[in-house]
N, C-alpha and C positions, 0 to 999 in steps of 0.2 A: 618351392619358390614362394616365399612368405609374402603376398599381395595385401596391403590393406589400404584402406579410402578414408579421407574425411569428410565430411562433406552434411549438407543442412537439410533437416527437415522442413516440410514435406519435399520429396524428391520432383525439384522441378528444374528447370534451364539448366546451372554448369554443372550443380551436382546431381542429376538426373539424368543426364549425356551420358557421363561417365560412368554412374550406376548400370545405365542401359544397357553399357558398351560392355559391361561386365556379361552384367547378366546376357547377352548377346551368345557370347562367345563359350559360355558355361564355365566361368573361371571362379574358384572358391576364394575369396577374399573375407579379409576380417574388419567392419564396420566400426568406423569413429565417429559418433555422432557430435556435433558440436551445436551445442545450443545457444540460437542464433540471435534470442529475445536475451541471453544474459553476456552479448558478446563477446563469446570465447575466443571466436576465429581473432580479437586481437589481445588474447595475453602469451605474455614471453615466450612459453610453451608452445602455441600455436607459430606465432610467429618466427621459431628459431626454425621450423619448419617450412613455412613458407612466410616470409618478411614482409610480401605486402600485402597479407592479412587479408586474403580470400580464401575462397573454395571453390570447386574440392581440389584436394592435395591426394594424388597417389604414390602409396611407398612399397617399392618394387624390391626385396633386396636389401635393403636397407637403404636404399636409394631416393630423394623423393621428387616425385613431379609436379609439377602444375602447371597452370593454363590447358583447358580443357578441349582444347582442340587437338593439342600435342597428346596430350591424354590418352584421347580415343585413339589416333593412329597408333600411339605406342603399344595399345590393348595388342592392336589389329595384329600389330607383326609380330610383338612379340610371345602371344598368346596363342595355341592351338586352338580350333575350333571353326564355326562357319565364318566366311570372309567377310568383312565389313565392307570393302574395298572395291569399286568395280577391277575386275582385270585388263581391261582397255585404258591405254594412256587416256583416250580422249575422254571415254567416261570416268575416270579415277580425275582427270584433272576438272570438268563439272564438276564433278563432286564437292572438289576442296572448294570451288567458288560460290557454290552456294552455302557451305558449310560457312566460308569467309562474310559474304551477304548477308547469312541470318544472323550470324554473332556480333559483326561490328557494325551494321546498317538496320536490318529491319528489327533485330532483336533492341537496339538501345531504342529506335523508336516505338517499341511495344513498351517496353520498361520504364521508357520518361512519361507515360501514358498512366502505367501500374504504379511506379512508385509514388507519383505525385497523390495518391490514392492513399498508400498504406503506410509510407514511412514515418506521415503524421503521427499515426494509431499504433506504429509500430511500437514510438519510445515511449509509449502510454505516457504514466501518468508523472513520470520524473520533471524536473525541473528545468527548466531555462538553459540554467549555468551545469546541470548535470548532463544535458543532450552537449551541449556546445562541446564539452569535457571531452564525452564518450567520441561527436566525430574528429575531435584532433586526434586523438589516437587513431587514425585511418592512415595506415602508412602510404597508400594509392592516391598522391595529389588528387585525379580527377575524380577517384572513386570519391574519396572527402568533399568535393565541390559537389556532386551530384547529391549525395545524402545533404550537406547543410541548406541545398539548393530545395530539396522536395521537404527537407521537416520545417522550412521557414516561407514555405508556399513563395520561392519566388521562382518559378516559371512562367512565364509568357505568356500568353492567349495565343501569341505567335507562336512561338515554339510549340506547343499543344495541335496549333492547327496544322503546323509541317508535319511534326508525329503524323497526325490521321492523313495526311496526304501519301507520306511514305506509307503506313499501314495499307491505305488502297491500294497503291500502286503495285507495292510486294502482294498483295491478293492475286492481282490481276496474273499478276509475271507468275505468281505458284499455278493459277489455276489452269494457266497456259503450258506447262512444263509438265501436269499430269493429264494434260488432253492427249499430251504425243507420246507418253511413256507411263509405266503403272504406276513407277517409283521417284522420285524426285529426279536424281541425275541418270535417270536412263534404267535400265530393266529389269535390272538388279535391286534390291536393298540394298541400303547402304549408309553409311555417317552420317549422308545427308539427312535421311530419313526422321533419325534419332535424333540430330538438331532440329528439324523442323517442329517434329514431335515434342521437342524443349522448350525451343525460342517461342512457336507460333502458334500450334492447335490448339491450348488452353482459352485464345479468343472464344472459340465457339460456344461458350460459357460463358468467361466474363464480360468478353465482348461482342456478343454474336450480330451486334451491325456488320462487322466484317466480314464475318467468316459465319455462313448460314445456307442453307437448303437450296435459296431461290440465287444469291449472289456467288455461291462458290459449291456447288455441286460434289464438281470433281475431288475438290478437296474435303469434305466432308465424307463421301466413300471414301477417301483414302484414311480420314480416321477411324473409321472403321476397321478397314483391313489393320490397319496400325494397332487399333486396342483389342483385336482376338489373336494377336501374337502372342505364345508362350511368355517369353519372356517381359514383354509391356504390363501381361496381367501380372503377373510375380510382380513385378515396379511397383502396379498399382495397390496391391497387398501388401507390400513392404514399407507405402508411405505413408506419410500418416500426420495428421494436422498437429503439433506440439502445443500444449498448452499455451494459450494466448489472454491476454486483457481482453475488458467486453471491449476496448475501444477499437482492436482490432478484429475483432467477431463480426463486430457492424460494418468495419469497413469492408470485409470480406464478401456478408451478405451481402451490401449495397454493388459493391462490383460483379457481384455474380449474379445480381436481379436483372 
């Protein structure tokens, strides 16, 4: 069964999930890297694949998927290997809610946080009318509003300040959910884990007001246990920073100071 992934360097939120999920389950898949600084994920090619020009895409078959939620479940079931999944209705259906929660709630408020950060530094040093160019070709209305929104610095002070209200609140509610249980939805490993490991542990780095020692404990042993997993360490060996402009080198540093 011919599996392969597309998906962006360095392995992090949708294409890092799915990476995860692979690697999770021990399944041999063939890597398409899509370089994300010359963006590829939006020519023909890419997009006769998936149309609205994200990542990652898995091709199963000849089959392709996307959206990485579906992704991961499809690994689950359709893949031999350890479960991703609790076996409990009630834990399988936590699961999906926080998997739901970090991707379309606290993950966009980490992200409107990061992106207003990098997507500046991202289009380096191009022109005005060559950024404007490159985001109409975003075939994702909102995705399109969100990149012209953060390379034109217009978000909000407000919008900014809801971010970091949703980012505490989602601390709180995570750091609550591993006082009662080892693993995010309950006792088991599971999808959630791998998304929370996606959408949210990377704070502790970039952003460690949030997520640190004294304010999130619990969460912080859980990255722990999270990065001496077999397969998390192979992730971590397998990504790998892709050639960048200094403009985004400093943005990088400065977020990770």
């Amino acid at each position: 069964m011919a599996v392969e992934l597309y998906f962006f360097q360095p392995l992090g939120t949708n294409s890092g999930r799915v990476f995860l999920a692979l690697l999770e389950k021990g399944v041999p898949f063939l890597e398409r890297e899509l370089d994300g600084l010359a963006f590829e994920h939006l020519r023909p090619e890419y997009l006769a694949i998936n149309p609205r020009g994200q990542v990652p895409a898995l091709i199963h078959d000849g089959r392709p998927l996307t959206e990485g939620a579906p992704i991961c479940e499809y690994i689950d079931e359709a893949f031999g290997g350890p479960p991703l999944r609790p076996a409990g209705l009630e834990e399988r259906c936590n699961m999906r809610g926080w998997c739901r929660y970090l991707d379309v709630d606290l993950g966009r408020a980490v992200m409107m946080i990061h992106w207003n950060r990098i997507v500046p530094a991202f289009v380096g040093a191009r022109s005005r009318e060559e950024v404007q160019s490159i985001i109409a070709r975003v075939p994702d209305p909102d995705r399109r509003r969100a990149w012209r929104r953060a390379y034109l610095q217009e978000t909000t002070p407000e919008e900014l300040a809801e971010s970091r209200r949703r980012i505490e609140a989602g601390s709180g509610r995570i750091e609550q959910a591993l006082a009662r249980t080892p693993w995010l939805a309950g006792a088991a490993f599971s999808l959630a884990d791998i998304d929370l490991l996606s959408f949210y542990a990377f704070l502790a780095k970039w952003s460690p007001e949030f997520v640190n020692e004294r304010a999130t404990p619990r969460t912080m042993d859980w990255i722990g246990r999270m990065e001496e997993r077999p397969a998390v360490r192979e992730l971590r060996a397998r990504s790998r920073i892709p050639q960048r402009p200094p403009m985004l080198e400093r943005a990088v540093a400065t977020a990770s100071a």
